[in-house]
C-alpha positions as CSV (number, residue, x, y, z in Angstrom):
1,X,0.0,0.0,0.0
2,X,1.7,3.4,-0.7
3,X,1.5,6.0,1.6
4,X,-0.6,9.9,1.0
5,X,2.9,11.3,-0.1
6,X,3.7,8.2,-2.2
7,X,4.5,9.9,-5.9
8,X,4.2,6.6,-7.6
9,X,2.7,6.1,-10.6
10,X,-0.2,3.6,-11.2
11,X,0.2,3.3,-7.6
12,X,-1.8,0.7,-5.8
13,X,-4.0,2.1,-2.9
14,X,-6.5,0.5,-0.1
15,X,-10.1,-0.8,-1.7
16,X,-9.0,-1.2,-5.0
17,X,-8.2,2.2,-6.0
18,X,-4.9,3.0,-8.3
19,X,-3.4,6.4,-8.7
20,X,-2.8,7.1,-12.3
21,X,-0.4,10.1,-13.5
22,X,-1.8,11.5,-17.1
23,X,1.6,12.9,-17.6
24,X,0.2,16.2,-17.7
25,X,2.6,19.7,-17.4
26,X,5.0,17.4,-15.6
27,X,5.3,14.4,-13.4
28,X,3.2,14.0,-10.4
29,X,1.0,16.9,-11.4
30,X,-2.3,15.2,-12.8
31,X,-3.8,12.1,-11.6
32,X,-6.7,9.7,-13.2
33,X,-8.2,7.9,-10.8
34,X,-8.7,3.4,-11.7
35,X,-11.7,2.0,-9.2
36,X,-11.7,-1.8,-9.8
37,X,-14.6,-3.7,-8.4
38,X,-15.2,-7.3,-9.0
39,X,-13.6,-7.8,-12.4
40,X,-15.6,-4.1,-13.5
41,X,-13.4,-0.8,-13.6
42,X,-14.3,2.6,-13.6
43,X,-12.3,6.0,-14.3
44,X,-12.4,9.4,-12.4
45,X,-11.1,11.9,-14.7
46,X,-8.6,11.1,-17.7
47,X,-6.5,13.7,-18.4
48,X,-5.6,14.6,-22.3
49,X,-5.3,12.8,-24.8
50,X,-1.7,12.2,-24.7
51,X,-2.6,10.7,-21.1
52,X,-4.6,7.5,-22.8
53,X,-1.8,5.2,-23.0
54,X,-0.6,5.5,-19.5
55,X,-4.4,5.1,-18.8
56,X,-4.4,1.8,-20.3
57,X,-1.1,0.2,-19.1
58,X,-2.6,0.9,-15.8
59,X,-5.9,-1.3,-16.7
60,X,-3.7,-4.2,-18.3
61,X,-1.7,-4.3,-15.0
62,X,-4.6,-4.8,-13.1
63,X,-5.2,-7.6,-15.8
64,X,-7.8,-5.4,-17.3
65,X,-9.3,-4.9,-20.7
66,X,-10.7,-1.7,-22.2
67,X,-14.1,-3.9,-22.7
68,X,-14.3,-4.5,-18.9
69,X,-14.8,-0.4,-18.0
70,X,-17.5,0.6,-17.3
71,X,-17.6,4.3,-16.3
72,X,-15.8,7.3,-17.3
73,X,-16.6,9.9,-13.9
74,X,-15.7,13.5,-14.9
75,X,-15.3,15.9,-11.9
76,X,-15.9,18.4,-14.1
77,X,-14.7,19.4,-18.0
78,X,-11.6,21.3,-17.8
79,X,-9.3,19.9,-19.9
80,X,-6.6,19.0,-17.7
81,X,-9.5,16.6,-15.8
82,X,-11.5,15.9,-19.3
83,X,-9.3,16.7,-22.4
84,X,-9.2,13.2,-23.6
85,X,-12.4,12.4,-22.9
86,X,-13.8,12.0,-26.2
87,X,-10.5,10.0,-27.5
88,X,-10.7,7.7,-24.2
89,X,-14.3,6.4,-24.7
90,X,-13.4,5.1,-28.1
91,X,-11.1,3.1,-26.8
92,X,-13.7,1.8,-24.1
93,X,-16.3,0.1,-26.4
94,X,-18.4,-0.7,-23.2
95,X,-18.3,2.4,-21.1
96,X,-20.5,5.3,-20.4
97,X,-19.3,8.9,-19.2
98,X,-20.7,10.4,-16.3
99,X,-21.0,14.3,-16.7
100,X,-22.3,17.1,-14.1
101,X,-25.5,18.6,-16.2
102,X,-23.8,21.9,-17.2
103,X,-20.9,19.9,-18.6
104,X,-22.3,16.7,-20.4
105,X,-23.0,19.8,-23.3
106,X,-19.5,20.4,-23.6
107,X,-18.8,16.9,-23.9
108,X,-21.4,15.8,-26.6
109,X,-20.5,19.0,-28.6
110,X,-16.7,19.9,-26.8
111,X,-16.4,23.4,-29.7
112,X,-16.7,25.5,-27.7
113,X,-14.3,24.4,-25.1
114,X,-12.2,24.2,-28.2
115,X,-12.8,27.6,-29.1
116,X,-12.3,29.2,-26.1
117,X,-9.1,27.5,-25.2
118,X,-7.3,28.2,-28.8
119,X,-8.6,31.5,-28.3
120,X,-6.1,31.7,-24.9
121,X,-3.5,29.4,-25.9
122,X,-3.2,29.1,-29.5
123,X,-4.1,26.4,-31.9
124,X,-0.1,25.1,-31.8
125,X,-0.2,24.8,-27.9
126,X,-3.9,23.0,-28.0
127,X,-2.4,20.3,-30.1
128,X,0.6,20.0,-28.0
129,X,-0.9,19.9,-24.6
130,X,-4.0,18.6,-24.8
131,X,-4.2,16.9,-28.5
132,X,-7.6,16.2,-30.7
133,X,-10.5,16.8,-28.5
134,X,-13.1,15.1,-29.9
135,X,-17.3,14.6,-28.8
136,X,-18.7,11.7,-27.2
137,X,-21.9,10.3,-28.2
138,X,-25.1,11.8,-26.7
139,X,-26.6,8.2,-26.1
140,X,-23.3,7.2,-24.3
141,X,-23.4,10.4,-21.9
142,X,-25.0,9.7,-18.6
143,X,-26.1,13.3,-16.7
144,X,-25.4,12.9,-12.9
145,X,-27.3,15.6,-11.4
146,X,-27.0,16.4,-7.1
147,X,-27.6,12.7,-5.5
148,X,-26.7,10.1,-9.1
149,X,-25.4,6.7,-7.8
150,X,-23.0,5.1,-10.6
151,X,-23.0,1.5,-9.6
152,X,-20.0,-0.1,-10.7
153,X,-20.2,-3.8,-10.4
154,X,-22.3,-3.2,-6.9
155,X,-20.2,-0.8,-5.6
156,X,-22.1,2.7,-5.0
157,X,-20.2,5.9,-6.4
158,X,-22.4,9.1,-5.2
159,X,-22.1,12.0,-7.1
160,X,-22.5,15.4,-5.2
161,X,-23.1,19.0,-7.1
162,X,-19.7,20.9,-5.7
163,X,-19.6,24.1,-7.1
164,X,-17.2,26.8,-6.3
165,X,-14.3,26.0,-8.4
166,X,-16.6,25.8,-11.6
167,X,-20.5,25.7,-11.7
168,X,-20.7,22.3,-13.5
169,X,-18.3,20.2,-10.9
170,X,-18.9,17.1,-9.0
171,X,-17.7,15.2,-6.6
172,X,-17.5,11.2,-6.0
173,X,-18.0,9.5,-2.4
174,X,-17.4,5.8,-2.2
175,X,-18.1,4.8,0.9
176,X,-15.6,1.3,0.1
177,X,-13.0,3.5,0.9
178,X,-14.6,6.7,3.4
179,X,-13.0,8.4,0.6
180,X,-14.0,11.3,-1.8
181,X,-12.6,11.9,-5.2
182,X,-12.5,15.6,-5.6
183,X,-11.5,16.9,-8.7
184,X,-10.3,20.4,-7.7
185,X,-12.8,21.3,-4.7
186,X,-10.8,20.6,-2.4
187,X,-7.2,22.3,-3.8
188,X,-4.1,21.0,-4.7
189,X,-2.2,19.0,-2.7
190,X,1.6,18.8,-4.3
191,X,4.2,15.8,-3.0
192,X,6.9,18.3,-3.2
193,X,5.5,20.2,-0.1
194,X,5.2,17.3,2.3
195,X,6.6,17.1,5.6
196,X,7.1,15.6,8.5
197,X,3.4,18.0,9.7
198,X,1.5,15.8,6.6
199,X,0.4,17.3,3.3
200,X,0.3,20.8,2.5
201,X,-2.7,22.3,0.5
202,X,-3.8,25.7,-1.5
203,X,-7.2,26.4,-2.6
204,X,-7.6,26.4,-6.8
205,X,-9.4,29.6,-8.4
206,X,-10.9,28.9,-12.3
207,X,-10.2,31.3,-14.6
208,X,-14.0,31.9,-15.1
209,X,-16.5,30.6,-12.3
210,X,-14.4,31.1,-9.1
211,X,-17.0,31.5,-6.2
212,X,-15.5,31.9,-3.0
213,X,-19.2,31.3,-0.9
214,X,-20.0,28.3,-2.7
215,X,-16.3,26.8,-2.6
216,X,-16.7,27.0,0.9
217,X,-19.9,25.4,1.4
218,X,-18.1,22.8,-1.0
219,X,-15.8,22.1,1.2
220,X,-17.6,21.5,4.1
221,X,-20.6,19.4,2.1
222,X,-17.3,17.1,1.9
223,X,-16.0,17.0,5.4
224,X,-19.2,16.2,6.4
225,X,-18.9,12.7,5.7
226,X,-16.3,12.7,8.3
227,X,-13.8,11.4,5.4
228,X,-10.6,9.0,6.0
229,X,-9.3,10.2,2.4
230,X,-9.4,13.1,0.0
231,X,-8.5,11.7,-4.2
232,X,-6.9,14.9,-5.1
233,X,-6.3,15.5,-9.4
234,X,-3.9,17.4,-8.5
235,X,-2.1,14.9,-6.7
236,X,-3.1,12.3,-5.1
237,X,-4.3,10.9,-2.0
238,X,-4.4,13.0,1.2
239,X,-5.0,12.2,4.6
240,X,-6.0,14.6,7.8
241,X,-9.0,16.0,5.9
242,X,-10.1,18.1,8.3
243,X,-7.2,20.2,9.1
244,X,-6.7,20.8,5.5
245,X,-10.2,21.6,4.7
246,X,-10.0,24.2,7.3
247,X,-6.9,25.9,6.1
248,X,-8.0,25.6,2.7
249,X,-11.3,27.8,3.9
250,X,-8.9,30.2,5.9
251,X,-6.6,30.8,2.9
252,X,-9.7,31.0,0.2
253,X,-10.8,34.1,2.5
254,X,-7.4,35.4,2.4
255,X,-7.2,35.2,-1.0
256,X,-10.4,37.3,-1.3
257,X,-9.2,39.7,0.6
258,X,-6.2,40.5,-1.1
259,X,-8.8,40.5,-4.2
260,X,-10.4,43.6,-2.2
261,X,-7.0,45.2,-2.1
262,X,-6.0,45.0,-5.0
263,X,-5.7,47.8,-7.6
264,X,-8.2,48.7,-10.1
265,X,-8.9,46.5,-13.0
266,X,-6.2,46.8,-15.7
267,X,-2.1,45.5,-15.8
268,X,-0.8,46.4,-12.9
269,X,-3.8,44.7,-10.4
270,X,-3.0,41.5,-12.2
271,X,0.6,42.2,-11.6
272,X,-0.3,42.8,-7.8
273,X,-2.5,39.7,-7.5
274,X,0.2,37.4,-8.6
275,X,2.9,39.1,-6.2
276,X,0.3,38.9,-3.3
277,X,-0.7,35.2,-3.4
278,X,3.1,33.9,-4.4
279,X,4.3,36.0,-1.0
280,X,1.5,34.3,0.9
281,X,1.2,30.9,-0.7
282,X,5.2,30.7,0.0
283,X,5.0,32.0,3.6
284,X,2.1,29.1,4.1
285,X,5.1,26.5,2.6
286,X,7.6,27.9,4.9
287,X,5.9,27.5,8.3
288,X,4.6,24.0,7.0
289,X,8.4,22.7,7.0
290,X,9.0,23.1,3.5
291,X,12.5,22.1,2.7
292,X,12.0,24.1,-0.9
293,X,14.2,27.1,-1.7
294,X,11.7,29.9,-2.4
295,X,12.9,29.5,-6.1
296,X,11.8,25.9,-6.2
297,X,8.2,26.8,-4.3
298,X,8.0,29.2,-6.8
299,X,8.7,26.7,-9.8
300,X,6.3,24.5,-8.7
301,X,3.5,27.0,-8.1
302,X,3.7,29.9,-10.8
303,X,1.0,28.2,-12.9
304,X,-1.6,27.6,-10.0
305,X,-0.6,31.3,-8.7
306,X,-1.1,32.5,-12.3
307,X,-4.4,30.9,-12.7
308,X,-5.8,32.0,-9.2
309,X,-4.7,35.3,-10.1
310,X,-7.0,35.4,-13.1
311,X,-9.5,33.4,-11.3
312,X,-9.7,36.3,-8.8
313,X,-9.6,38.6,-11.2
314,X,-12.7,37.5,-12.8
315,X,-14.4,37.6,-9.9
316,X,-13.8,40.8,-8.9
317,X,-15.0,42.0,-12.4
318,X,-18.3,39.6,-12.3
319,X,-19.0,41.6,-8.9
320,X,-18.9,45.3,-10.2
C-alpha cells in the first residue's frame, strides 16, 4: 500500500483504487483515478489525450481490458480533468461517461471548449498539450445531477453537485473506501511540499467561475462525511482531511481579501495579485516545513498562482 505522499505512478491504494499520473505539465501533477470492483473498472477523470496510454497500461496491470470499463466519472470538464475524454471512450467500447449537467453539453458537442481555449492558448499549444478533443456520443453520456449513484459492479459511487471551483463540478464518495474523489474542490495537494506535519494544501481559483461562498460550502458538504481520504487531481491521495479543509477555507478568504485590495482592474492589479498570493502561498510553505528554496516553491506553483490570479480577477470584475 503506498502512503498519502507516495509519488508513484499507477500506484496501488486501499479498496482497490490505483493512482494514475496523465503525464500532464509534468510528473506528479495530474492524476486519473482506476476503481476496480469485481472484475468491472471505472475512471475518475482522464487527463488529455496524450494521457490515454498510461491510462491503459494501468488497466492491463490490473489484468484489465478496455471492454471490462464501465464508467468514465468526470469531476468536471476542464481539460486537464476531461481533455481526452472524447478519445478515451473510443477506446472503451463498453463504457458510459458520467457528466455534471452543465458539462455533459460540452462533452457531446466539446467546440466551444475548443474555441475558447485556442482562443487563450493558441491552436499550436492545443495540439501539444491537450491533443484532438473530440465529442462523445449523446446516447453514451450519462447526466449525474446532485444525488446520481453510478453503480459499478455493486459498488455505489455518489455523485455530489460541488460548485465553487466551476458551476458544472462534481464530486465522487465511495463509501468502500470513506474516501471522496474531488477533482479540484478541495485544492491541490503537491508531494513536493510534504513534511514531516503531513500534506500541505492551497485552494484552486478557475479562470471563469471562481465562487468563494459556494467553494466554501463545498468544502464542508465534503468533510461532512467525516472522510478518512481526500483523491486529489492534482495529486493524489491526502489524509487529515479536516485540518486541510479548514486551512483551505482560511486561505480561500485570504485570497479574497487581497482580491479587495488590489488595484483597479487593468495590468498592474493583475501584476499585484500574482505578487500577493506567491508571498502568501510561499510563507504558508515555509511554516509548513517546507525544505523548498523559495525558487523551487516558486517553480512548482507559478502556474496555480497564475491561474488563481486570473480566477480572482474575474471575480472581482463579475461583482462590479
Amino acid at each position: 500500500m503506498t502512503s498519502a505522499s507516495d509519488p508513484s505512478t499507477n500506484a496501488a491504494c486501499e479498496h482497490g483504487i490505483f493512482t494514475v499520473d496523465t503525464g500532464f505539465h509534468r510528473p506528479v501533477f495530474d492524476a486519473a483515478y482506476l476503481i476496480v470492483e469485481n472484475g468491472r473498472a471505472a475512471f475518475v477523470d482522464c487527463g488529455t489525450q496524450h494521457s490515454i496510454p498510461a491510462l491503459l497500461d494501468a488497466l492491463a496491470q490490473q489484468g484489465l481490458t478496455p471492454a471490462e470499463v464501465d464508467w468514465l466519472i468526470l469531476t468536471h470538464v476542464h481539460l486537464d480533468h476531461a481533455g481526452g475524454a472524447g478519445a478515451l471512450m473510443r477506446r472503451l467500447p463498453n463504457a458510459r461517461a458520467v457528466v455534471h449537467p452543465r458539462g455533459a453539453p460540452h462533452m457531446i458537442d466539446p467546440s466551444v471548449l475548443v474555441a475558447g481555449a485556442t482562443a487563450v492558448y493558441g491552436a499550436e499549444e492545443i495540439e501539444r498539450s491537450y491533443g484532438e478533443i473530440v465529442p462523445i456520443p449523446a446516447e453514451r453520456v450519462v447526466v449525474a445531477k446532485d444525488g446520481h449513484v453510478v453503480d459499478l459492479a455493486g459498488r455505489p459511487l455518489l455523485c455530489v453537485d460541488t460548485p465553487g471551483h466551476a458551476r458544472h463540478h462534481l464530486c465522487v464518495w465511495d463509501q468502500r473506501s470513506r474516501a471522496w474523489f474531488t477533482g479540484d474542490t478541495f485544492g491541490l495537494s503537491y508531494r513536493e511540499f510534504d513534511t514531516p506535519r503531513g500534506p500541505f494544501v492551497l485552494p484552486t481559483s478557475s479562470p471563469v467561475q471562481f465562487e468563494p461562498e459556494p467553494l466554501k460550502a463545498s468544502i464542508r458538504t465534503l468533510l461532512a462525511r467525516d472522510p478518512e481520504a481526500m483523491y486529489l487531481t492534482h495529486y493524489g491521495r491526502v489524509g487529515d482531511v479536516q485540518r486541510l479543509g479548514a486551512e483551505l477555507i482560511e486561505q480561500i478568504d485570504a485570497m479574497v481579501r487581497l482580491a479587495r485590495a488590489a488595484p483597479a482592474a487593468g495590468d498592474d492589479r493583475h501584476a499585484h495579485l500574482v505578487a500577493a498570493l506567491s508571498d502568501y502561498f510561499l510563507a504558508r510553505a515555509r511554516a509548513h516545513g517546507s525544505a523548498l528554496t523559495p525558487a523551487q516553491m516558486q517553480e512548482v506553483l507559478a502556474v496555480d498562482i497564475e491561474l488563481n490570479a486570473q480566477g480572482l480577477e474575474v471575480w472581482l470584475d463579475r461583482r462590479g
